[in-house]
N, C-alpha and C positions, 0 to 999 in steps of 0.2 A: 620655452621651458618644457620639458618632457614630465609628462605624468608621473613619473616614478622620483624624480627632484619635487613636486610640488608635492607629494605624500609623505618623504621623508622630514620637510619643513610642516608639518604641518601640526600643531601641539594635540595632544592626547587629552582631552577633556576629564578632570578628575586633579591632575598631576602626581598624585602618589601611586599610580596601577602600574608607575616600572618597578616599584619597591613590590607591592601585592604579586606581578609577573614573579620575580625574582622568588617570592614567600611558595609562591604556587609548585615552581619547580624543584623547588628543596624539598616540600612537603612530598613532589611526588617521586621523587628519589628516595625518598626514607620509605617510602610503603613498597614499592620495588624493592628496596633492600630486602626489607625482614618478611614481605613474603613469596620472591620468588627467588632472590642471588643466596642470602642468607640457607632457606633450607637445603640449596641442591648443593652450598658448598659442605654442608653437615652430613651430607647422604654421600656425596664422593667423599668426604672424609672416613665415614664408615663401611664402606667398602673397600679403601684401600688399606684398612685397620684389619677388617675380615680374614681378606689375602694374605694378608702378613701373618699372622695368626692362623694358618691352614696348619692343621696335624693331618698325619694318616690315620685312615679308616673314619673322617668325614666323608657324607655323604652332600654331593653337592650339586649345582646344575651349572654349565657354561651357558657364555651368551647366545650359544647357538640352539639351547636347547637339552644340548645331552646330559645325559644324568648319570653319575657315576661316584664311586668312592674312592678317596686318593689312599693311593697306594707308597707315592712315596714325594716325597718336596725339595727342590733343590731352591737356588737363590731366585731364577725366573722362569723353570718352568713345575709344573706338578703332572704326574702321570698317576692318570686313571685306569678304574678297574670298570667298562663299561657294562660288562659281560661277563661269563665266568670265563676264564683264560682268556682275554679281549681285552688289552692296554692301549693306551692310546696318552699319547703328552700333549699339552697342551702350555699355551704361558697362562703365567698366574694370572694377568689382566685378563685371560677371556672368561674367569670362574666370576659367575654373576652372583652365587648367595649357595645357602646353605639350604640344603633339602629339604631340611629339619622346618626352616624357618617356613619357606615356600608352603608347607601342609599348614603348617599353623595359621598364616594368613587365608590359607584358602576356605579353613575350617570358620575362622572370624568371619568370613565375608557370609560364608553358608548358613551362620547363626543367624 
């Protein structure tokens, strides 16, 4: 007999710890849930609520960085004013947030 057949026969002292195994990984799936699948699918739900919801003459930042105010919104992309006479298009998926909001947070952290 090979080692790895005499460990699978081999009883679990206790006999209810495959129920408690079982209890342990549900528990740990529910705390995985609500604190890490849960919030990031709230926050990609509010950013893809944002983009929808872009008017012109928002002031806002892309993922890359740039910062500019839209100038005008079609169904997937928005074109910026990064500069004065300076446009630039972009897709709505690369607009990461609102300018507006980005000072606010920056002012909370500074408080």
């Amino acid at each position: 007999m090979n080692v790895l057949s005499i460990f699978l026969q081999a009883e679990v002292p206790g006999g209810g710890s495959g129920m408690s195994t079982i209890i342990m990984m549900v528990l740990l799936f529910v705390v995985f849930y609500f604190f890490m699948i849960r919030p990031q699918q709230k926050k990609a739900k509010d950013a893809r609520k944002f983009r929808e919801n872009l008017q012109k003459g928002a002031k806002v930042v892309t993922i890359g960085g740039m910062h500019g105010k839209v100038v005008e919104v079609n169904d997937k992309t928005v074109l910026l004013e990064v500069t004065e006479g300076v446009k630039m298009r972009f897709e709505k998926s690369a607009v990461a947030m609102d300018n507006s909001m980005q000072l606010t947070e920056e002012t909370a952290k500074s408080a």
